[in-house]
PDB file with SEQRES, HELIX, SHEET and CRYST1 records, atoms N, CA, C and O in Angstrom:
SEQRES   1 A   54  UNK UNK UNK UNK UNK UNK UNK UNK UNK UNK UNK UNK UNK          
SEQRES   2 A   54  UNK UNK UNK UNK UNK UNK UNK UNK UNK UNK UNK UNK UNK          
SEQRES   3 A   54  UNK UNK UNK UNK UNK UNK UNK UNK UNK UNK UNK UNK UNK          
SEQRES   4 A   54  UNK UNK UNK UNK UNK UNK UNK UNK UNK UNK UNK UNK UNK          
SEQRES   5 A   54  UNK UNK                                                      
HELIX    1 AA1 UNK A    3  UNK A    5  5                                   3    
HELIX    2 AA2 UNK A   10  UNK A   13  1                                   4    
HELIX    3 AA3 UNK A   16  UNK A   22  1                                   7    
HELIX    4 AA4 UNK A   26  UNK A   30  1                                   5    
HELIX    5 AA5 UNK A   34  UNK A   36  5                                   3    
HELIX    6 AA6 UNK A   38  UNK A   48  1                                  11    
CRYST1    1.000    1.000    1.000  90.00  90.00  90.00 P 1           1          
ATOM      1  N   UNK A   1      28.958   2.166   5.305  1.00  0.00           N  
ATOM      2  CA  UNK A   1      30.009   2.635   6.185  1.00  0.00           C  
ATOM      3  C   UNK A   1      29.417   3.332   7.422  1.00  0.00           C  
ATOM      4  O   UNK A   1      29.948   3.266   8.531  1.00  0.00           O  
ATOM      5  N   UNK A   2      28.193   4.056   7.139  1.00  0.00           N  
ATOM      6  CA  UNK A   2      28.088   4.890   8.324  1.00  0.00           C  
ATOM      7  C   UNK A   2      27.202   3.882   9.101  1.00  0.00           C  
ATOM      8  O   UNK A   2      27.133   4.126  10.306  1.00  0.00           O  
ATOM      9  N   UNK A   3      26.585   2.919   8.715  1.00  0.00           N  
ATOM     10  CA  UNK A   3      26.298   1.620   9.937  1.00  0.00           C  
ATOM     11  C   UNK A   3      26.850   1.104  10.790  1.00  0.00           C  
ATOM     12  O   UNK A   3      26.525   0.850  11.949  1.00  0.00           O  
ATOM     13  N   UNK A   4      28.220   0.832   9.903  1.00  0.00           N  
ATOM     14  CA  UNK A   4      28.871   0.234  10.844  1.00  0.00           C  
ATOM     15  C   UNK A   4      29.621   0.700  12.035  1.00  0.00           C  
ATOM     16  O   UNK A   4      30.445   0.008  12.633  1.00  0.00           O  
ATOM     17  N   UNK A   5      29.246   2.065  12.382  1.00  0.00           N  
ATOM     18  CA  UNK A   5      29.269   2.630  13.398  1.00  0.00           C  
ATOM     19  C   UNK A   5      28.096   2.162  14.545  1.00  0.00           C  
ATOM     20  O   UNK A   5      28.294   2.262  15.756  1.00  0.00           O  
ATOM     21  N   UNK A   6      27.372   1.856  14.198  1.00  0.00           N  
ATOM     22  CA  UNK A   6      25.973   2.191  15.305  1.00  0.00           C  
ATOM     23  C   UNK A   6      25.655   0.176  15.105  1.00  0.00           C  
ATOM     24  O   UNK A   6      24.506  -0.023  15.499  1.00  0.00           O  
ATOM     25  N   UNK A   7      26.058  -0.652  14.826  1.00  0.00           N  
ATOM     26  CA  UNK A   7      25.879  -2.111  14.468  1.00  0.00           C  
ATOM     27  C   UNK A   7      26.782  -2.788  13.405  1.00  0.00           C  
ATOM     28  O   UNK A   7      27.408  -2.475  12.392  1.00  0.00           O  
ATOM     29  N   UNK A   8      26.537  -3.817  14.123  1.00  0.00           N  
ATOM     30  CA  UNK A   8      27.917  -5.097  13.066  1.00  0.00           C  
ATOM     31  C   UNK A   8      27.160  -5.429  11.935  1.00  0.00           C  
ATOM     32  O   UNK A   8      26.001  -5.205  11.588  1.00  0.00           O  
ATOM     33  N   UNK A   9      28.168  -6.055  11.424  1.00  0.00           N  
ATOM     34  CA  UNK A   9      28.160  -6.373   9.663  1.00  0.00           C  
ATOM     35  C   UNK A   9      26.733  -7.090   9.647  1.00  0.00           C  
ATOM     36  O   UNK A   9      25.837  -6.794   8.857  1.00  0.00           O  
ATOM     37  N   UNK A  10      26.617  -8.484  11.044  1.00  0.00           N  
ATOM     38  CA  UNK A  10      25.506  -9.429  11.064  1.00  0.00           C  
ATOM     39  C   UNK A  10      24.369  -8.576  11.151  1.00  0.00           C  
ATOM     40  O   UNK A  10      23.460  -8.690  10.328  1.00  0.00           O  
ATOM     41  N   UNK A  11      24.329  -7.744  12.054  1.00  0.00           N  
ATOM     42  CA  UNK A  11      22.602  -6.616  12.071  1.00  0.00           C  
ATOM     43  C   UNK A  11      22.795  -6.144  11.491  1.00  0.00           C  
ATOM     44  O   UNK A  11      22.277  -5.175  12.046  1.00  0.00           O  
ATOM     45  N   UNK A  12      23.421  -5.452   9.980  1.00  0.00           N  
ATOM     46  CA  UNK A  12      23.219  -5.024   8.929  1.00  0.00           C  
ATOM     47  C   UNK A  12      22.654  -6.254   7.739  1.00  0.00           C  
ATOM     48  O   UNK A  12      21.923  -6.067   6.767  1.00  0.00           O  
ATOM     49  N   UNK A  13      22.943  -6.841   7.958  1.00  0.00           N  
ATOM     50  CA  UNK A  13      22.671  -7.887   6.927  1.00  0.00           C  
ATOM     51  C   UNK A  13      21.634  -8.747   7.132  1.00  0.00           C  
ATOM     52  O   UNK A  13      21.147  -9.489   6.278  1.00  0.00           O  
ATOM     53  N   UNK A  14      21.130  -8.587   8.856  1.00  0.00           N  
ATOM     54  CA  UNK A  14      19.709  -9.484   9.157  1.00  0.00           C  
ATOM     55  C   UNK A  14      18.322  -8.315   9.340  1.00  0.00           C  
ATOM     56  O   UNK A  14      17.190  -8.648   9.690  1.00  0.00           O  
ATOM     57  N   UNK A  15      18.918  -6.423   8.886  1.00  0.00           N  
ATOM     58  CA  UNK A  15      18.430  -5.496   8.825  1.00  0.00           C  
ATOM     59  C   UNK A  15      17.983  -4.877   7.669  1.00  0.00           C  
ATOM     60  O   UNK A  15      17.222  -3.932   7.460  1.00  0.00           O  
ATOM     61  N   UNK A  16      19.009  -6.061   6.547  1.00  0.00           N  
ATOM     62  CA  UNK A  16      18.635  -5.187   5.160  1.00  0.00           C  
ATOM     63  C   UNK A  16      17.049  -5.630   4.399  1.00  0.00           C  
ATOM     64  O   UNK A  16      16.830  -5.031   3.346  1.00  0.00           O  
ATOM     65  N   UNK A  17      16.398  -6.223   4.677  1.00  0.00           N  
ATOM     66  CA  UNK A  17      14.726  -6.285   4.485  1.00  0.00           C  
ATOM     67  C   UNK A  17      14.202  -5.148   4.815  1.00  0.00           C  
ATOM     68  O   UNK A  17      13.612  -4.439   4.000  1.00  0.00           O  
ATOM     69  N   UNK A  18      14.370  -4.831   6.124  1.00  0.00           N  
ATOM     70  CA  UNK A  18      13.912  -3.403   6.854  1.00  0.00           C  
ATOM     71  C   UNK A  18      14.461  -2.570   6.019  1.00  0.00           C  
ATOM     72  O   UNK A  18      13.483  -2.019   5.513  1.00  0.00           O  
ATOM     73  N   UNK A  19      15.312  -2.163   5.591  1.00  0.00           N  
ATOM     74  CA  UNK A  19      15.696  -1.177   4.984  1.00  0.00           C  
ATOM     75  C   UNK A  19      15.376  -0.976   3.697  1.00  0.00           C  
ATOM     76  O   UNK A  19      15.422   0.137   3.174  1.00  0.00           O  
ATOM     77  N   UNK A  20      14.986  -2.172   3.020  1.00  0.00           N  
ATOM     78  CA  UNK A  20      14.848  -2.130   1.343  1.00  0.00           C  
ATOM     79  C   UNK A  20      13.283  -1.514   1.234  1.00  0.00           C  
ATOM     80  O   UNK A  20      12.989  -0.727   0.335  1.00  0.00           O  
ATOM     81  N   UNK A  21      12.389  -1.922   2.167  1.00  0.00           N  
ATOM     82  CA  UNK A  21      11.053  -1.716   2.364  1.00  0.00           C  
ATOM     83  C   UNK A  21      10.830   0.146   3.275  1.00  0.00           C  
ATOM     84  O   UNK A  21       9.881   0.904   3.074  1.00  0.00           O  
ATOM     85  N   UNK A  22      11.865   0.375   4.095  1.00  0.00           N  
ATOM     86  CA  UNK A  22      11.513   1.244   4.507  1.00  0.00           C  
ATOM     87  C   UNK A  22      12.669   2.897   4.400  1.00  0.00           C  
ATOM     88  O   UNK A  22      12.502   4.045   4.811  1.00  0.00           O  
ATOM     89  N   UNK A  23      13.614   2.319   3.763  1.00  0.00           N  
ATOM     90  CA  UNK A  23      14.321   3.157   3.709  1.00  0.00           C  
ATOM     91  C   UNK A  23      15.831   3.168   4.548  1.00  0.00           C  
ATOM     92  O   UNK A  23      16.277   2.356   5.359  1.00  0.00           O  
ATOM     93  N   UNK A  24      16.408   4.409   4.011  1.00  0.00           N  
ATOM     94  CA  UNK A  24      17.584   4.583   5.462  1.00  0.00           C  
ATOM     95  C   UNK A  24      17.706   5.641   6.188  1.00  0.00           C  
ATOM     96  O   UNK A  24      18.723   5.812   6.860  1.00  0.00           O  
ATOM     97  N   UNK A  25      16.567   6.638   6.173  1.00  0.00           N  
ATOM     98  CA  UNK A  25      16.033   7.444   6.618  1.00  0.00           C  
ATOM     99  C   UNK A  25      16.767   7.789   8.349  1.00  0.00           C  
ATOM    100  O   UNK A  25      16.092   7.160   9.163  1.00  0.00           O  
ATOM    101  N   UNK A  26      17.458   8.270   8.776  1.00  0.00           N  
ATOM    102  CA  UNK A  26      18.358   8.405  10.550  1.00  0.00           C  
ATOM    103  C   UNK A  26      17.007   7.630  11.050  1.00  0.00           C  
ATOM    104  O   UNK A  26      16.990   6.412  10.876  1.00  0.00           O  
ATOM    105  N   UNK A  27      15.605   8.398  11.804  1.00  0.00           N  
ATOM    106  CA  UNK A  27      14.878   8.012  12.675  1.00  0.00           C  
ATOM    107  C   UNK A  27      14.362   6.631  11.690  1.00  0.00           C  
ATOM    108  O   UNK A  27      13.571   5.989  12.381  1.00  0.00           O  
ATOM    109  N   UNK A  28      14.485   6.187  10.768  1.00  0.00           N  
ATOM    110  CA  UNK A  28      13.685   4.866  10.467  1.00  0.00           C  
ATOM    111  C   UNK A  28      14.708   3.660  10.984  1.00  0.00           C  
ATOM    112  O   UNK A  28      14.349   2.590  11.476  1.00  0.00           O  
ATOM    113  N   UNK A  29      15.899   4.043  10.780  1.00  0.00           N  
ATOM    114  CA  UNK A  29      16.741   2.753  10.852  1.00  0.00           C  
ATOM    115  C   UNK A  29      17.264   2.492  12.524  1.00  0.00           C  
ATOM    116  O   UNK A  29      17.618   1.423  13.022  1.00  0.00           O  
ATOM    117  N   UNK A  30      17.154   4.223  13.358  1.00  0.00           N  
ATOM    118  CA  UNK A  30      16.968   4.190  14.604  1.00  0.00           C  
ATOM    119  C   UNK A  30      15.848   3.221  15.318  1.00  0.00           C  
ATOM    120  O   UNK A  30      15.969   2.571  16.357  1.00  0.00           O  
ATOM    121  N   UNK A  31      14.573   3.344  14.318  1.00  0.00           N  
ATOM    122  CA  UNK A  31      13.510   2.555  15.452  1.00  0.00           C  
ATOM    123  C   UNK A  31      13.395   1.193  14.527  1.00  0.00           C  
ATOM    124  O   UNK A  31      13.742   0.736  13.438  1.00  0.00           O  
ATOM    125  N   UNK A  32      12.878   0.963  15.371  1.00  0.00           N  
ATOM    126  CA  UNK A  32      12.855  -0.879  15.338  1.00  0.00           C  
ATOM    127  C   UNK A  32      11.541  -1.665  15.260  1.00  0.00           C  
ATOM    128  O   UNK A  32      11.325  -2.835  14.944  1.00  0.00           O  
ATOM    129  N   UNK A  33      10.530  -0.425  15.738  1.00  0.00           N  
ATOM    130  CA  UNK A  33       9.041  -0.867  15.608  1.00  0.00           C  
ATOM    131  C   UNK A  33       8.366  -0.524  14.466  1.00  0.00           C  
ATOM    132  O   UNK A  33       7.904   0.610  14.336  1.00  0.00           O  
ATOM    133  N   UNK A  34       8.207  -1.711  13.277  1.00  0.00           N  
ATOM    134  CA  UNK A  34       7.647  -1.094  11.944  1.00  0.00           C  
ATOM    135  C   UNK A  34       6.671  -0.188  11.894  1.00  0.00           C  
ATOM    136  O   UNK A  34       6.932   0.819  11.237  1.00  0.00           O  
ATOM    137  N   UNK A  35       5.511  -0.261  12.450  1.00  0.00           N  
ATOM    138  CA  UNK A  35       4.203   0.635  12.548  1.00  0.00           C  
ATOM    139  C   UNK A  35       4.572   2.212  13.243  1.00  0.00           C  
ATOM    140  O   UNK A  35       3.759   3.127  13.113  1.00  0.00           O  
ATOM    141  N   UNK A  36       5.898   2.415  13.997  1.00  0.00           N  
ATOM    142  CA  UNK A  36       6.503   3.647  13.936  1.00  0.00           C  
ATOM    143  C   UNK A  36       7.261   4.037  13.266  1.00  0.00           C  
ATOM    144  O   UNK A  36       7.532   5.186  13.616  1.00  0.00           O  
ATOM    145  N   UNK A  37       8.261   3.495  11.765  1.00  0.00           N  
ATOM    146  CA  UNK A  37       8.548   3.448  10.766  1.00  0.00           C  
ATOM    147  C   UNK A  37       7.502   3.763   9.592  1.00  0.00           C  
ATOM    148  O   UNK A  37       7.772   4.537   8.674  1.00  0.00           O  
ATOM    149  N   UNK A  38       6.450   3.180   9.694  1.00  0.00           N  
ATOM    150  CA  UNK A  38       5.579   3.702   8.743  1.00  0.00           C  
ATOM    151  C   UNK A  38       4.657   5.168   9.490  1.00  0.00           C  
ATOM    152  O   UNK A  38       3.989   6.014   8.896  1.00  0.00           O  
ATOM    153  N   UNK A  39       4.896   5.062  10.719  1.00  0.00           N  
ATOM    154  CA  UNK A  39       4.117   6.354  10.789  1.00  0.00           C  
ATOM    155  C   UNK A  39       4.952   7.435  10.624  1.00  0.00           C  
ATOM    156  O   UNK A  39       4.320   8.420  10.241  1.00  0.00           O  
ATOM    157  N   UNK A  40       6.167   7.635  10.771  1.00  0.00           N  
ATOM    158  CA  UNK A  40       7.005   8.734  10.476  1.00  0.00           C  
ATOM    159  C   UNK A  40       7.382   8.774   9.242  1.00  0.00           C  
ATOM    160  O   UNK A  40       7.935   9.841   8.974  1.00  0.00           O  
ATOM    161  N   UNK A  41       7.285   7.804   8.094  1.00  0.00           N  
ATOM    162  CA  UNK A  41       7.527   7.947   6.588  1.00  0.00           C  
ATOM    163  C   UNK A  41       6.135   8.522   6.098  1.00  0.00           C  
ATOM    164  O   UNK A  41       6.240   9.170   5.057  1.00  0.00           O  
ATOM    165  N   UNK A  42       4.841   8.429   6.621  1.00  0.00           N  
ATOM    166  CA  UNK A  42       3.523   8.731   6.516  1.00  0.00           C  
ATOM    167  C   UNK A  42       3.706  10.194   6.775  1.00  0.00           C  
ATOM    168  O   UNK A  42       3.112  10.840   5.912  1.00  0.00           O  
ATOM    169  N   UNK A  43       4.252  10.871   7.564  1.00  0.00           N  
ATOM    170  CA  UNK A  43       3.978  12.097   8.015  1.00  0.00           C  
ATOM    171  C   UNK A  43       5.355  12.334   6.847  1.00  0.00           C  
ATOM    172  O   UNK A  43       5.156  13.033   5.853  1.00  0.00           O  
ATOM    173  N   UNK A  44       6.412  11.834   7.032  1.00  0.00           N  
ATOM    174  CA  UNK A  44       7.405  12.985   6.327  1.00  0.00           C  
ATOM    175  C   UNK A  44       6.727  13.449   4.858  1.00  0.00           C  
ATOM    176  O   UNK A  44       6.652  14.600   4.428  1.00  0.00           O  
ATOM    177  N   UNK A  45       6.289  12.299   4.259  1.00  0.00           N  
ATOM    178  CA  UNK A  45       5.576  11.768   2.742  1.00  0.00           C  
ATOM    179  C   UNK A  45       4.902  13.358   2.718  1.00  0.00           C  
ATOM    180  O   UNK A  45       5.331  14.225   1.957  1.00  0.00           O  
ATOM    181  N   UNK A  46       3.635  13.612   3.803  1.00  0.00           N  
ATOM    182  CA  UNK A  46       2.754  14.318   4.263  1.00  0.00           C  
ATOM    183  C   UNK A  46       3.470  15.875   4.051  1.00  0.00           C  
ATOM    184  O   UNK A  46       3.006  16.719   3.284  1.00  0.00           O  
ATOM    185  N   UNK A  47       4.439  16.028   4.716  1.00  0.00           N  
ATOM    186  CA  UNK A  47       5.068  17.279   4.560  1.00  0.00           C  
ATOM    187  C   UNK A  47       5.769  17.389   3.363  1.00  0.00           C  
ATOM    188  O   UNK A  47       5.925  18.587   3.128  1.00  0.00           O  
ATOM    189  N   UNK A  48       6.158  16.843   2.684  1.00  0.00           N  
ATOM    190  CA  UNK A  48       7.155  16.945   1.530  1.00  0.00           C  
ATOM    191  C   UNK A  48       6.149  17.311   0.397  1.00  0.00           C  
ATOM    192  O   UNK A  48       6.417  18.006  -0.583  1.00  0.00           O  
ATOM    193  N   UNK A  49       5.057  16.786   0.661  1.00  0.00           N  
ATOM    194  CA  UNK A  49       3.985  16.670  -1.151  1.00  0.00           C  
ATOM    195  C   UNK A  49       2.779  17.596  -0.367  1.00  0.00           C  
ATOM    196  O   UNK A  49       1.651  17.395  -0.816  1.00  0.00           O  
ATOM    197  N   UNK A  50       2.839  18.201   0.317  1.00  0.00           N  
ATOM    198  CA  UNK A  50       1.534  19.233   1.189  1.00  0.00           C  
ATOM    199  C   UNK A  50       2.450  20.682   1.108  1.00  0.00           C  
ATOM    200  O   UNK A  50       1.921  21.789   1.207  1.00  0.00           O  
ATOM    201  N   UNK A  51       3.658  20.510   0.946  1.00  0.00           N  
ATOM    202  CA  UNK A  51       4.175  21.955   1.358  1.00  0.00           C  
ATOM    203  C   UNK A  51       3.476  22.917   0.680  1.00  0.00           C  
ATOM    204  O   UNK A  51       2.965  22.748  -0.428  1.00  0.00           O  
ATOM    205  N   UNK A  52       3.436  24.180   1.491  1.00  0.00           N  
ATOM    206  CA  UNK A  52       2.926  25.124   0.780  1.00  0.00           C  
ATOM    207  C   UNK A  52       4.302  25.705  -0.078  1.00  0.00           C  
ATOM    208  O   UNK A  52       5.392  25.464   0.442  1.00  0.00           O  
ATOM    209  N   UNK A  53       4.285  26.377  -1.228  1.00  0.00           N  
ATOM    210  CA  UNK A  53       5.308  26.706  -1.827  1.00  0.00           C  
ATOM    211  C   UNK A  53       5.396  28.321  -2.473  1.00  0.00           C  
ATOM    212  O   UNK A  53       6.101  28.805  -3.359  1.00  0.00           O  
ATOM    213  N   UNK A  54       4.509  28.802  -1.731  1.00  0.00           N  
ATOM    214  CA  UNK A  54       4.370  30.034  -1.923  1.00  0.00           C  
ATOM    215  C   UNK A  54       5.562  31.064  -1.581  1.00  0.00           C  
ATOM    216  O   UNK A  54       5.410  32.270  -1.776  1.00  0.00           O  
TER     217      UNK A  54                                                      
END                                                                             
């Protein structure tokens, strides 16, 4: 539902590869260039399992 705000049914459905592999993450499904998709899932990954938890 909340896609089909920002793209039609067809770029959801010629988008869902991208998504199964990378997520639905706001900035992943915003960009369009895989190797900046994996670099911002690389860094979030990075902060989530590095936090300090003190």
């Amino acid at each position: 539902m909340e896609l089909s705000t920002i793209e039609t049914q067809y770029e959801t459905q010629a988008n869902l590869e991208a998504r199964l592999i990378y997520g639905s993450y706001p900035e992943v499904v915003l960009t369009r260039d895989n190797s900046m998709r994996q670099e911002y899932l690389r860094k979030s990954v990075g902060r989530s399992l590095f936090r300090n938890s003190d």
